[in-house]
C-alpha positions as CSV (number, residue, x, y, z in Angstrom):
1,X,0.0,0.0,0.0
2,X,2.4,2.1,1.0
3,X,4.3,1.9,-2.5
4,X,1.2,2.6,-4.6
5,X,0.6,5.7,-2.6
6,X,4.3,6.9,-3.0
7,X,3.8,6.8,-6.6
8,X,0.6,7.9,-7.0
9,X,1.5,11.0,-5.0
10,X,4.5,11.8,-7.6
11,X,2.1,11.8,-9.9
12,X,-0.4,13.9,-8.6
13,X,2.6,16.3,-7.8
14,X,3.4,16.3,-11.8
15,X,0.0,17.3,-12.4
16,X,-0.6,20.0,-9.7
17,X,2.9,21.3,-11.4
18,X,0.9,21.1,-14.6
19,X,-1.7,23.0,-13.4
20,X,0.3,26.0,-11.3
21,X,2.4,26.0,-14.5
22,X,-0.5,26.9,-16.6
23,X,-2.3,29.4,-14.6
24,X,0.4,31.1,-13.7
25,X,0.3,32.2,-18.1
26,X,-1.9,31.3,-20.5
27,X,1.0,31.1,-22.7
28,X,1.7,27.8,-20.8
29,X,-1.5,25.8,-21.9
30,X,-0.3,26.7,-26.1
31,X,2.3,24.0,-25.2
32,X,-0.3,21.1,-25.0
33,X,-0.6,20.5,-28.2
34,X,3.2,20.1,-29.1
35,X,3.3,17.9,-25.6
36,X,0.8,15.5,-27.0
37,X,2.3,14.7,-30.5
38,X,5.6,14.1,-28.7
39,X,3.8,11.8,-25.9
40,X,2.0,10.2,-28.5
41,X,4.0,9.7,-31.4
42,X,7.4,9.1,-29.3
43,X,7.5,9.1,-25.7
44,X,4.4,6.0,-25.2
45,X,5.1,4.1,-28.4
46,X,9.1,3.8,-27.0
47,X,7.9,2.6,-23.5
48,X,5.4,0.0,-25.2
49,X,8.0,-1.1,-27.8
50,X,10.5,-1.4,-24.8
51,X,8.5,-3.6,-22.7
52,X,7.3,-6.0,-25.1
53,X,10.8,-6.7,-27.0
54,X,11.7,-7.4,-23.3
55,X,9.4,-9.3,-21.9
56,X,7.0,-10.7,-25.1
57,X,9.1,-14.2,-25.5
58,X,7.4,-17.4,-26.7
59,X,7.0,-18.7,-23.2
60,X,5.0,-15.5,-22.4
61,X,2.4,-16.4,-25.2
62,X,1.7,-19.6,-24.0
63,X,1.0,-18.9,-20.2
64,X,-1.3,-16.0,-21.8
65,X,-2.7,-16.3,-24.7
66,X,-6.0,-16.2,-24.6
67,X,-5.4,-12.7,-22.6
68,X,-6.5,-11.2,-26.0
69,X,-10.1,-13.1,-26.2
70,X,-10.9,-12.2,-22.5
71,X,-10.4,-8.7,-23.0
72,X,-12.6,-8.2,-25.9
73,X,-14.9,-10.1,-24.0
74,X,-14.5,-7.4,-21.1
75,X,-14.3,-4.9,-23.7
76,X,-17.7,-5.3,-25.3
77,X,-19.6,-5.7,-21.8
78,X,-18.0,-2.7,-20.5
79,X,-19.3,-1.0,-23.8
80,X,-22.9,-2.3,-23.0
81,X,-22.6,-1.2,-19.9
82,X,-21.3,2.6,-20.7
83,X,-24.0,2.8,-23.4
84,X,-27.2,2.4,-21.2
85,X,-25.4,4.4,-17.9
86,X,-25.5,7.6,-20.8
87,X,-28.5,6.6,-21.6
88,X,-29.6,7.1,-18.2
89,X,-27.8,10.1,-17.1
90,X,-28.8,12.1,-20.4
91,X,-31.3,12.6,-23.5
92,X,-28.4,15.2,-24.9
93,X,-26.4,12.9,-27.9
94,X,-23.2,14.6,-27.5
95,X,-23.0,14.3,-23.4
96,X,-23.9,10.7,-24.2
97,X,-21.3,10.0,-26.3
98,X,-18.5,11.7,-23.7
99,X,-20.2,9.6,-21.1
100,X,-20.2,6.7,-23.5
101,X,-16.4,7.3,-23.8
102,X,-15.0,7.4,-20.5
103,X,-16.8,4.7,-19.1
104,X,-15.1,2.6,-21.5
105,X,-11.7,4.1,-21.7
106,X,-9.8,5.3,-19.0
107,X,-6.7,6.8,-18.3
108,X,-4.7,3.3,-18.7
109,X,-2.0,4.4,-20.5
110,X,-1.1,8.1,-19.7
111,X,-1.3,7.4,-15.6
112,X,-1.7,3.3,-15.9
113,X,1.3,2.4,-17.7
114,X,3.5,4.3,-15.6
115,X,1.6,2.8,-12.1
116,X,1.8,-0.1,-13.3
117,X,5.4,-0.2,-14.2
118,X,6.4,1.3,-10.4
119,X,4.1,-1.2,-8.6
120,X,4.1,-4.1,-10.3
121,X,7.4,-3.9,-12.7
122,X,8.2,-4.3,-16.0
123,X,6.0,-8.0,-16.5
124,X,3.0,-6.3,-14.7
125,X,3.5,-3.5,-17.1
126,X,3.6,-6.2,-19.7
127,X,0.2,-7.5,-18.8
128,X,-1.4,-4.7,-19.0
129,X,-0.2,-3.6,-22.1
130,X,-1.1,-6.7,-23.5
131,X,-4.7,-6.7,-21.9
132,X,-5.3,-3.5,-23.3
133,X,-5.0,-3.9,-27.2
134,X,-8.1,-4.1,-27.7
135,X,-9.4,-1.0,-26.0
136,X,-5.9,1.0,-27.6
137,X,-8.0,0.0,-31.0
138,X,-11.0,0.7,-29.9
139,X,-9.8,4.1,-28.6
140,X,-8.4,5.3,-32.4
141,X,-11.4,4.1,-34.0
142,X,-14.6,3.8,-32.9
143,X,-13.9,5.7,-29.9
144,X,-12.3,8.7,-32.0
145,X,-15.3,8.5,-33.9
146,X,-17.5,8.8,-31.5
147,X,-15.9,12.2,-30.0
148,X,-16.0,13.7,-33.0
149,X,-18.5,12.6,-35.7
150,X,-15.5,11.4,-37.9
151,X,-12.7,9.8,-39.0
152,X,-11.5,6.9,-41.2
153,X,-11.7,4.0,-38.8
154,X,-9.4,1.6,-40.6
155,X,-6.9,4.0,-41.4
156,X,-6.8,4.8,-37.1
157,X,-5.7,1.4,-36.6
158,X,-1.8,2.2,-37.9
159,X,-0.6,4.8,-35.6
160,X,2.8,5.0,-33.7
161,X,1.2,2.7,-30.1
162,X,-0.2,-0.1,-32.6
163,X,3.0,-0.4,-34.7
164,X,5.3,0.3,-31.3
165,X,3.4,-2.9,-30.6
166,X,3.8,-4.8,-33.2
167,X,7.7,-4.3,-33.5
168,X,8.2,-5.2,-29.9
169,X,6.3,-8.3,-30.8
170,X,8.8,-9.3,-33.6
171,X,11.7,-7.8,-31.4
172,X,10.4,-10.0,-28.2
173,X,10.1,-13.3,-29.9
174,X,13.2,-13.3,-32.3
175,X,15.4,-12.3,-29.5
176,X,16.6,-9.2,-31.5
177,X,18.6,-6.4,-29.9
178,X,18.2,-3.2,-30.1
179,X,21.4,-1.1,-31.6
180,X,22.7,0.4,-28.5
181,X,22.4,4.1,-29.6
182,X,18.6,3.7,-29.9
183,X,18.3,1.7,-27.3
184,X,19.3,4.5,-25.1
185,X,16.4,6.9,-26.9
186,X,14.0,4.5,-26.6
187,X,15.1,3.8,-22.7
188,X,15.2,8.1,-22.2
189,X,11.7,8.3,-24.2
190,X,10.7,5.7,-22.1
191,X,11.0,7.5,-18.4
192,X,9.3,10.8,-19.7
193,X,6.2,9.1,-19.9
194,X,5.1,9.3,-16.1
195,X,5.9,13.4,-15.9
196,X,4.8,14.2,-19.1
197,X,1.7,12.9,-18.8
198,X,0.5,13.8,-15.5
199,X,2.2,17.8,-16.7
200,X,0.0,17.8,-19.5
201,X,-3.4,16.7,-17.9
202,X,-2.7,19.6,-15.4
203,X,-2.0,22.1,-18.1
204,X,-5.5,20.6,-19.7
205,X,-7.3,21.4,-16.9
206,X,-5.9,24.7,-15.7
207,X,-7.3,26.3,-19.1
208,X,-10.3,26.0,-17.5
209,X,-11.5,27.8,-14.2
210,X,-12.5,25.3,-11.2
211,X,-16.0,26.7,-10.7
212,X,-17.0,25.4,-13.4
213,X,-15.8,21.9,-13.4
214,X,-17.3,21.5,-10.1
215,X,-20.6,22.4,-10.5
216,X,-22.2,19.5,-12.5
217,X,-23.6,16.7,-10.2
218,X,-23.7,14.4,-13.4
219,X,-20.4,14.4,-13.6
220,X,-20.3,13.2,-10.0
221,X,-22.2,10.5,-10.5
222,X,-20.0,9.3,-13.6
223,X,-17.4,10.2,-11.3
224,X,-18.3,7.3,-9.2
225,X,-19.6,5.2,-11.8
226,X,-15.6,5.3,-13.0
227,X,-13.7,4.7,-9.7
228,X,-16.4,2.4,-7.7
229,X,-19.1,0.1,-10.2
230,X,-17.0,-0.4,-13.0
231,X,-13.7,-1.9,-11.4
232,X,-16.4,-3.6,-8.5
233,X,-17.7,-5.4,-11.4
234,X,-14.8,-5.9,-13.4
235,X,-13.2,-7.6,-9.6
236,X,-16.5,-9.5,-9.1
237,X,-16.2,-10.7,-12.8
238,X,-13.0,-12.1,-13.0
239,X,-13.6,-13.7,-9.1
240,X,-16.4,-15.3,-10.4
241,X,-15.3,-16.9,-13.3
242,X,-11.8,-17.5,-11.8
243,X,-10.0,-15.2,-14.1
244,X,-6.5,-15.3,-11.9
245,X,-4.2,-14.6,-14.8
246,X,-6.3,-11.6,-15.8
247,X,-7.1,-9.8,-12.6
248,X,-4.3,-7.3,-12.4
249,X,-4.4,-5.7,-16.1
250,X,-7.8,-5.6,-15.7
251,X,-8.6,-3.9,-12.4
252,X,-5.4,-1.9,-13.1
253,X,-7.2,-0.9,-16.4
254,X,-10.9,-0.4,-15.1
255,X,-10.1,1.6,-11.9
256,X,-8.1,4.4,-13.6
257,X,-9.4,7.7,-13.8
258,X,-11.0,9.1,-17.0
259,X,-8.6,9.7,-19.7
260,X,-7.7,12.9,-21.8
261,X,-9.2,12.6,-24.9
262,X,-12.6,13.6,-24.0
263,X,-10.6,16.8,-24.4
264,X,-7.8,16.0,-26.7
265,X,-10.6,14.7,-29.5
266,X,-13.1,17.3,-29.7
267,X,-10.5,19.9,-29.7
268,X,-9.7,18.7,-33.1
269,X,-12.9,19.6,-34.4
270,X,-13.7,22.5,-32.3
271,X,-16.5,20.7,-30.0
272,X,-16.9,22.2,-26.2
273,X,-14.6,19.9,-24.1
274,X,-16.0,21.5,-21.2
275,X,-18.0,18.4,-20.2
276,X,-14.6,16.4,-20.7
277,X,-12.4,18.4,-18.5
278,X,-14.9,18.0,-15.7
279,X,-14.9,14.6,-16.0
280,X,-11.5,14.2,-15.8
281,X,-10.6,16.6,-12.7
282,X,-12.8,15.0,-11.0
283,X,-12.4,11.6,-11.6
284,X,-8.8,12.3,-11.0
285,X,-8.8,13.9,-7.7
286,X,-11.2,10.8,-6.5
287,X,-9.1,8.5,-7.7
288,X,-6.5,9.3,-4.9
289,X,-8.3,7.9,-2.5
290,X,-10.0,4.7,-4.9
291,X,-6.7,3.4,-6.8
292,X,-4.9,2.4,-3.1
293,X,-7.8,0.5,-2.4
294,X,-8.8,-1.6,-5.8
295,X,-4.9,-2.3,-5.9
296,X,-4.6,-3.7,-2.8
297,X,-6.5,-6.0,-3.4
298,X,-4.7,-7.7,-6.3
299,X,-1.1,-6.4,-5.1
């Protein structure tokens, strides 16, 4: 317990640096966009490549794979399950399609992939990554498509996490190493993740002022919806159908905090990300006090 709180409070420290950082100057928040290109397209792909051409051998596969099959499984009830909580909460298409969204995708990569990596190491990482294909697709295709009314869904599925992926496949089962000059970029790319990520969610979130991203009890109750029912029944799930081998990844995955795109995404096609940005200061700052518990309890 006490190691999941030491690293969750360096990351809440990154993104109350974020934050102070961008309302001390306006100027400060122009940055976010150059920050998420090189997060994106360098900084996450290098720490996925990394950790699968390190830990993706043959022996790997065949203690987990049918990983893949139970996630989609998870995938397409959590889905289910996001579409008729919206449904619920709102008559309003677009709030149901940011509620829609981070029900079923959370912050598993920004904030999860560096947890994980600092609580559970480099194999726990590993899992995770693994178990989370399915939603990383789901994320730049449908889900991009669902934030902003567009987008070529089969030409989202090549993008620099999926092929990062693939080539740490190929690297991980060959036995291949990397040259050593670009090993050391990819190893340097690699430990930017954590402080990047939780700097540019602050930055995110000081653009707007706290009054109103406080002031929506909807966004309370998705709030909770995130941090307490989904990773409950996610737990209860893979208790009851005796899903040991899964039960990290996917409490790791389910109990994270909603992600960034709900504001990243509609940005792009200049859509009000106020709703987003509630959502995810929110979720965040709860999240404190819910990720201890939900990981004790596979620690």
């Amino acid at each position: 317990m006490l190691i999941i709180l030491k690293q969750l409070s360096v990351l809440y420290l990154f993104l109350l640096l974020g934050y102070l950082f961008g309302k001390r100057s306006r100027e400060q928040t122009e940055h976010t966009g150059i920050l998420s290109f090189l997060l994106v397209n360098l900084f996450l792909p290098s720490k996925v490549f990394n950790t699968f051409s390190q830990n993706f051998t043959v022996s790997y596969i065949t203690e987990n794979g049918k990983t893949i099959l139970i996630s989609v499984v998870f995938l397409l009830a959590i889905i289910g399950f996001s579409l008729a909580v919206a449904k619920c909460l709102t008559k309003n298409d677009y709030e149901q399609r940011v509620y829609r969204y981070s029900l079923t995708l959370a912050n598993y990569a920004y904030m999860g992939y560096a947890l994980c990596e600092s609580v559970f190491g480099a194999s726990g990482l590993t899992d995770l990554i693994l178990f989370c294909i399915p939603f990383a697709i789901y994320t730049y295709t449908f889900g991009y498509a669902m934030l902003t009314g567009k987008g070529k869904m089969l030409k989202k599925l090549v993008n620099p996490m999926t092929v990062a992926i693939a080539l740490g496949i190929v690297f991980g089962l060959t036995g291949f190493e990397v040259p050593e000059i670009f090993a050391t970029i990819l190893s340097g790319s690699s430990a930017c993740v954590a402080p990047l990520s939780m700097l540019l969610t602050g930055l995110t979130l000081s653009a707007f002022t706290m009054r109103e991203l406080v002031r929506d009890y909807k966004a309370y109750v998705l709030a909770g919806i995130r941090l307490i029912v989904l990773p409950a029944l996610v737990f209860a799930a893979c208790r009851l159908f005796e899903l040991d081998s899964v039960i990290m990844p996917a409490v790791m995955m389910s109990c994270m905090p909603c992600g960034l795109n709900t504001i990243v995404f509609p940005k792009l096609v200049n859509e009000d990300c106020r709703l987003g940005a509630k959502l995810c200061l929110l979720s965040h700052l709860f999240s404190i006090a819910t990720i201890p518990f939900w990981l004790s309890l596979v620690k």
